[in-house]
N, C-alpha and C positions, 0 to 999 in steps of 0.2 A: 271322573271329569278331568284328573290331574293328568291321569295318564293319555287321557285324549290329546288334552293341549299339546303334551311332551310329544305326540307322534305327528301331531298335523305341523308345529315347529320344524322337527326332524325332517320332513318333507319340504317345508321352507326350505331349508336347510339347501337342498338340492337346487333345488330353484333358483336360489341366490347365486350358489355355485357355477351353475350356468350362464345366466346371464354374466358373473364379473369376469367371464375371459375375455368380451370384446372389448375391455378398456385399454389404451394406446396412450403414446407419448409422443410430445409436438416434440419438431426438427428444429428448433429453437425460442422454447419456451422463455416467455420472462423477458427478453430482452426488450420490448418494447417498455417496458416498464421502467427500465434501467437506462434507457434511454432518454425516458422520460426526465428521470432524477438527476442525470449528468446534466443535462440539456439547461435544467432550472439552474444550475450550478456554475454554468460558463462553460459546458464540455459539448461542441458543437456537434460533432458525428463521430459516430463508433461503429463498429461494424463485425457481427459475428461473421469468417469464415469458417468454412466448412466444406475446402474441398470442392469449392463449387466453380464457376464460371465468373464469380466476380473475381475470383482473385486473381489472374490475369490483368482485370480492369486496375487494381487496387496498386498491379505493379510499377503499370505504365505509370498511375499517377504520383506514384513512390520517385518513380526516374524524373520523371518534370521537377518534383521539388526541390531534388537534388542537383541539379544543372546549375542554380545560378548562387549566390550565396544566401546558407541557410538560415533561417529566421528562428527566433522558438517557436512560432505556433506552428511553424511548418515542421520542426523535430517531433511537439507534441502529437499533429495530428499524424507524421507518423509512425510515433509509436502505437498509437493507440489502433490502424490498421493493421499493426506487423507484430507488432509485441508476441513473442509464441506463447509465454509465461500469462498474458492478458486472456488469449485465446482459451490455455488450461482451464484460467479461471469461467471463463465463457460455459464449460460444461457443466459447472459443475451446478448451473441453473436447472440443465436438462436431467442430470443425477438425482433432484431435490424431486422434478415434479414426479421424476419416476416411484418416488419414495413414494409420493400425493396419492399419485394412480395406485401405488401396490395395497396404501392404507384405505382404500375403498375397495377391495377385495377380501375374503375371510380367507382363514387358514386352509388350509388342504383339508379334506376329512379323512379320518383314519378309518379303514377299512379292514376288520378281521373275521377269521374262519377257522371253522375243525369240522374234524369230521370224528365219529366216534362207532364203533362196530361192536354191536351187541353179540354178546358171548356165546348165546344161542344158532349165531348163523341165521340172525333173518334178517338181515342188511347192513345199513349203517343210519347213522343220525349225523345231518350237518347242522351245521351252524354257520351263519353271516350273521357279520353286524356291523353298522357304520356310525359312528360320533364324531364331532366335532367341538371343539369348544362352544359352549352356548354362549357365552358372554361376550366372545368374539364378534358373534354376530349381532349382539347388542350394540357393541358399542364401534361402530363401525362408521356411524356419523362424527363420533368426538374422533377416534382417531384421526380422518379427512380434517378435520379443526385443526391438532395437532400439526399435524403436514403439512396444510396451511397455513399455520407462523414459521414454520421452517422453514419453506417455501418462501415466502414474505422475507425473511430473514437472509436470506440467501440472496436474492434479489439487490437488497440494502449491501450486502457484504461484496457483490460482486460491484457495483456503482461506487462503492467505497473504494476496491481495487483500482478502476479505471481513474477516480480524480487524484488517489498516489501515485499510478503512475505518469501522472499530466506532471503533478508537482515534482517528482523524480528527473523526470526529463527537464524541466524548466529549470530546478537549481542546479542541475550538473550543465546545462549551456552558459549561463550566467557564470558561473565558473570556472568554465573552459574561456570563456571571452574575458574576463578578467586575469588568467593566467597568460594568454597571448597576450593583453597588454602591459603585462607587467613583465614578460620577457622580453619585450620591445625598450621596455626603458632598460632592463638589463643589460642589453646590450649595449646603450650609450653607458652605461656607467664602466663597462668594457672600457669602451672607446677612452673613457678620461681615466682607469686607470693605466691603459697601456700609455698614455699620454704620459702620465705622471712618470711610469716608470722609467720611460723612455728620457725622460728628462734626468732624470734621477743616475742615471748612468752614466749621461755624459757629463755632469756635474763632479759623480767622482772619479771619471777620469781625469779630470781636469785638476783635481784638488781641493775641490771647495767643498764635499759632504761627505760625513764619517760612512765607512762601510755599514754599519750598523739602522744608518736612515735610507739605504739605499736596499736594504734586507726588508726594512719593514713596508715599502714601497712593492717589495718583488713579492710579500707575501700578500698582500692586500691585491695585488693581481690576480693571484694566484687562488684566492679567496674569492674571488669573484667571476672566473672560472670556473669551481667549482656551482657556486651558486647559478650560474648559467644551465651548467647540463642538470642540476635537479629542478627547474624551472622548465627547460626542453622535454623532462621525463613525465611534467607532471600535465604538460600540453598535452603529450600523447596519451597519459592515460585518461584523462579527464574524456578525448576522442572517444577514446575505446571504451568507455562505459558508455559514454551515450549509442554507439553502435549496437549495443546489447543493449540496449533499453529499445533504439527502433529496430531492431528484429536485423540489422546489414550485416552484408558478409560478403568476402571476394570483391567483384570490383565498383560493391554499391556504396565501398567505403571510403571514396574517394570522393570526399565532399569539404566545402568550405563554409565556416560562420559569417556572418556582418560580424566585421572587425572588434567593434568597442561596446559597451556596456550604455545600456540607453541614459538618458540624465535624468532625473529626478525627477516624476511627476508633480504637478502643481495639487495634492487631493490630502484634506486636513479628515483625519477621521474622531468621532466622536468615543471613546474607549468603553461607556454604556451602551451604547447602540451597538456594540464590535460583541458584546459578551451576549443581549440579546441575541442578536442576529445569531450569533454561532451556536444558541442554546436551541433555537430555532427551525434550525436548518441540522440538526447534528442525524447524521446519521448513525453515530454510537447508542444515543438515548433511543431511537426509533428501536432498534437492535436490542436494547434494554428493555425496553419494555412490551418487544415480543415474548423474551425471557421471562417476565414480569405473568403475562396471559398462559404463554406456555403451559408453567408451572401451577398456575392457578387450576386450570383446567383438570391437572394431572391430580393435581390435592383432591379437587370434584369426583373423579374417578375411584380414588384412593381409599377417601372416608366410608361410603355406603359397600366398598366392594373388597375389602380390605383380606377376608375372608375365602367368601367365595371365586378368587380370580382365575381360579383352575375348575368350576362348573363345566360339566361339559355333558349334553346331551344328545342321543341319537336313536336308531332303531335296531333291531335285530328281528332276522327269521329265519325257522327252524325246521326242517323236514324231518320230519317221524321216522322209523324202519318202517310204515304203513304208507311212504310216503305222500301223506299230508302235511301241509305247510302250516306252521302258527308266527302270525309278525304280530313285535308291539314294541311300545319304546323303550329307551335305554336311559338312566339318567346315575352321573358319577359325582358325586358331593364329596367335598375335601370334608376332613375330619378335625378340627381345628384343636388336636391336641399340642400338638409341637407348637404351633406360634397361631395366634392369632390374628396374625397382621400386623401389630404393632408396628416391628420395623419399617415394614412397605411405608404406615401414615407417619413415619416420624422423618423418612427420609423425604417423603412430598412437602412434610412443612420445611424441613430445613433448605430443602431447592427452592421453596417460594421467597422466603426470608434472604438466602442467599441473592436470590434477585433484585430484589428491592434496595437493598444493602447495595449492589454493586449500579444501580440506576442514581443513586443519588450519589454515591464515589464519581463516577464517570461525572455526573453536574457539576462537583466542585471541581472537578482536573479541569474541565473543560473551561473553566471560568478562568483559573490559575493560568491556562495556558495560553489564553486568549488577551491576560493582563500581561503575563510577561512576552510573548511577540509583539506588543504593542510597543512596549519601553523599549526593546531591543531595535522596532523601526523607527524609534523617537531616535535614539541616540547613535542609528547609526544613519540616520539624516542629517543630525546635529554636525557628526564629525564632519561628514562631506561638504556643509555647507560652511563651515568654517574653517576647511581645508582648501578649499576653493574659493572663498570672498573672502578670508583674512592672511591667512598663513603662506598660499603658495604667491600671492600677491607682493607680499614684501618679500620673500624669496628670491623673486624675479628681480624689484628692487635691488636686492642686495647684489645679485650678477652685475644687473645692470652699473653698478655705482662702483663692483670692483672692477670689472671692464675696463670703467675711464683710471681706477685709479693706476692698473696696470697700464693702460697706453701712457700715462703720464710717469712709469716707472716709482711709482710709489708702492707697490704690488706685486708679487711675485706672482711666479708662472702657479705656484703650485696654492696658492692662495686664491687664485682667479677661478683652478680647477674644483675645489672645496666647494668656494662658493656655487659653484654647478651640480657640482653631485648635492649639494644641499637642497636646492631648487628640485633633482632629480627624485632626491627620496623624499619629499612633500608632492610630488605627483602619485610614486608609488602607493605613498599612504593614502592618497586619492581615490584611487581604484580602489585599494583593497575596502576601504569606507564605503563606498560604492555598490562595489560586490555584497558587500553584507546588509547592506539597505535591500536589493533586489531579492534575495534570499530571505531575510524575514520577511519582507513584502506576501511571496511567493508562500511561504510555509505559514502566515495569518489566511492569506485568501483560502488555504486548503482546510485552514481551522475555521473560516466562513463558510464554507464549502459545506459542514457537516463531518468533518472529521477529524478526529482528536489525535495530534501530532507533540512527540518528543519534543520537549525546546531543551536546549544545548545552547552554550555562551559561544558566541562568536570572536572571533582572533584578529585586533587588527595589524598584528604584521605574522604573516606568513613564513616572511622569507626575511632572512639578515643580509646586510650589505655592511661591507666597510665603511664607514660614517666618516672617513677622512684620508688623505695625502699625506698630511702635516704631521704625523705623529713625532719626526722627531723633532721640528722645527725648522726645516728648510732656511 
C-alpha cells in the first residue's frame, strides 16, 4: 500500500510539473498598492515607467513646472516621476513577485539512467528513474506564504523609498532657499564692509587712524569676501543635489526657486498624538512584523520537518535483456546520523526571537524620535519668533536712533555702520531659525508618514560674519 501511494504521488509529481510552467509576472506588480500607502501619507501621484509612451507625457510635464519659479511640491512631484534611483527601486516589486511566482512552482525533477550489458551477449539492461523532492511538493502552499510577506514587505519598503525621497527633496529646497537668502544679506554686509573700509582709508590718509585699525577694517572685508564665495558655493551645490534627486540634466537644469522660505505656519501640535500617529502609521513596524510572521512560519516548517527536509520521492523503470519493462517507486530518506536537525530548529527560533526583539527596538526609536523632532520644531519656532517680534525689532530701533544720532554728529560713520550689520546679522539668524523650523517640520511629517528617520542637532549659525567695524575704536 506504501508503495502504491509513493508511485501514484510520483505521478502527481509530473502533473504538478506541468501545469506550473504557465505561471507569469505582471508589467508592474504592487504598485497600486504602494500607491495606495503614499497617497494615505500626503504623496499625491507616482508613477512607474517603463519605457513606455507616458514618458514623453511625463517630460512635457516636467518642462511646464520648470518654466516658471519652482515650488517644492512641484520639485517633489518631480522627483518622484524622474528620480532614476526611485524607478531602480520600482523593480524591485517585480523582482519579489517573481520570487511569489517561482515559489509556487516545485523544483526541477532529477532524471537518471544506465544501461548495463550482460556478460553473456543477450543485450543489455536499462534503467530510468525520476525523483524529486517530496516535501517540496508539500510544502509549496507555505512557501507562496512566505513569498507573500516578502512580497508584502517589499511593497512597504518601496512606499518607504518614494516618502524619503519626497522629504529629501523638500529639506534640500528649504535649504537652497535659505542659503539664497542668506547670500542676499551677504552681500549687503559686503556693502557696509567695503563702506567701512573705504572710510577707513581715507581717515588714515588724512592722519586721524593708526595703520593697525585701518588693517583690521581690510581684513574683516576681506573676511567677508571669503564668506561670500563659500555661501555662492554652497547655493550651487545645494542646486546640484536637488538636480539629482529630480532626475535633470543638460538644459533642464536651468531652473529658478520662489525666492524666500515660507513663514511659519499657524498649527500647535499635540506631542502624544504625534507619537501615536507615528506608531500608527510606521511603515517600519508593518515591516517588523512581516519579519515577526515570516519567521514564525519558517519555525512551523522547522519543528516537524527538521529531519526529513531532504525526503525525496520518485519512480523508476527497468527493461530486462528479455525486454520487458518493470516500473515502481523510488523513495530516498536521509539517515539522521550526522545531525538531526538541531541546528536547522535552533536557527528558526533564534530568527523568530530576533524579530520580536527588533519590533519592539524599532517601537521605542520610533517614540524617541518623534519626541526629540518635536523639541527640535518647538525651539526652533521659539528662536524665529523671538528673532522676529523681540530682537530684530529693537535692532531696527537701534539703526534707527543711531541714524539721528549721526545726523546730529554725535555718531560716527562707523558706529552707524555696526549698528547695521547688527540689525544685518539678527536677520541672518532669522532665516537660519527658520530653515531649521522647515526641516524638522519636514523630517516629523516623514516620521508621521510611517517612517523612522535620523534626528541630528540642527546649527543655528552656519556661516560666521565679522560682528563688527569698530574693533579698534574709530
Amino acid at each position: 500500500m506504501v508503495l502504491l501511494t509513493l508511485y501514484r504521488n510520483s505521478l502527481l509529481i509530473l502533473g504538478v510539473i506541468g501545469i506550473a510552467g504557465c505561471a507569469t509576472v505582471e508589467d508592474k506588480p504592487g504598485i497600486t498598492d504602494v500607491q495606495a500607502m503614499t497617497q494615505s501619507r500626503g504623496i499625491q501621484t507616482i508613477q512607474w515607467n517603463r519605457a513606455t509612451d507616458t514618458d514623453s507625457q511625463v517630460q512635457t510635464a516636467i518642462r511646464t513646472m520648470l518654466e516658471d519659479g519652482l515650488t517644492v511640491e512641484e520639485a517633489i512631484q518631480i522627483a518622484l516621476l524622474n528620480n532614476r534611483d526611485l524607478r531602480s527601486t520600482y523593480e524591485s516589486l517585480r523582482i519579489s513577485q517573481a520570487e511569489l511566482v517561482q515559489a509556487g512552482m516545485p523544483k526541477n525533477p532529477v532524471i537518471d539512467g544506465s544501461v548495463r550489458f550482460v556478460s553473456s551477449g543477450g543485450g543489455q539492461i536499462l534503467d530510468l528513474g525520476i525523483a524529486t523532492d517530496f516535501l517540496d511538493i508539500l510544502f509549496i502552499p507555505v512557501r507562496k506564504r512566505l513569498a507573500e510577506q516578502e512580497f508584502e514587505k517589499t511593497k512597504r519598503q518601496v512606499a518607504g523609498q518614494v516618502l524619503d525621497l519626497a522629504t529629501r527633496v523638500r529639506t534640500t529646497f528649504y535649504k537652497l532657499q535659505a542659503a539664497k537668502q542668506i547670500l542676499e544679506i551677504q552681500k549687503k554686509f559686503l556693502l557696509s564692509y567695503e563702506a567701512a573700509y573705504d572710510l577707513s582709508r581715507r581717515l588714515r590718509a588724512a592722519g586721524n587712524i593708526t595703520l593697525s585699525q585701518t588693517a583690521r577694517d581690510q581684513a574683516a572685508l576681506e573676511e567677508t569676501k571669503l564668506a561670500l564665495n563659500t555661501l555662492e558655493t554652497e547655493v550651487i551645490g545645494f542646486k546640484e543635489e536637488l538636480n539629482v534627486l529630480m532626475g535633470l540634466y543638460g538644459s533642464s537644469t536651468v531652473w529658478e526657486t520662489e525666492q524666500t522660505l515660507p513663514e511659519l505656519p499657524g498649527v500647535t501640535f499635540d506631542p502624544q498624538a504625534l507619537v501615536s500617529q507615528a506608531l500608527q502609521q510606521s511603515l517600519d513596524l508593518q515591516i517588523a512584523r512581516r519579519n515577526i510572521e515570516t519567521a514564525a512560519i519558517r519555525l512551523g516548517i522547522t519543528q516537524p520537518m527538521g529531519i526529513l527536509s531532504e525526503l525525496e520521492v520518485g519512480a523508476t523503470a527497468e527493461r530486462e535483456a528479455d525486454g520487458l519493462w518493470s516500473v515502481g517507486p523510488t523513495l530516498a530518506v536521509p539517515i539522521p546520523i550526522i545531525s538531526q536537525g538541531q541546528p536547522v530548529l535552533a536557527k528558526a527560533e533564534s530568527e523568530l526571537h530576533q524579530a520580536l526583539n527588533t519590533y519592539y527596538s524599532t517601537a521605542v526609536r520610533i517614540r524617541a524620535v518623534v519626541r526629540t523632532l518635536y523639541a527640535q520644531l518647538q525651539a526652533a519656532r521659539s528662536r524665529t519668533t523671538h528673532l522676529q517680534e523681540v530682537i530684530l525689532p529693537l535692532k531696527q530701533l537701534i539703526v534707527e536712533e543711531s541714524q539721528k544720532q549721526f545726523n546730529a554728529m554725535q555718531l560716527s560713520a562707523f558706529d552707524l555702520l555696526q549698528a547695521k550689520n547688527d540689525e544685518l546679522l539678527t536677520q541672518l539668524q532669522q532665516v537660519q531659525a527658520l530653515r531649521d523650523y522647515w526641516i524638522a517640520y519636514s523630517r516629523l511629517q516623514l516620521a508621521l508618514s510611517g517612517r523612522l528617520v535620523q534626528t541630528e542637532q540642527t546649527s543655528t549659525n552656519s556661516f560666521t560674519t565679522p560682528t563688527s567695524t569698530t574693533n579698534g575704536g574709530h
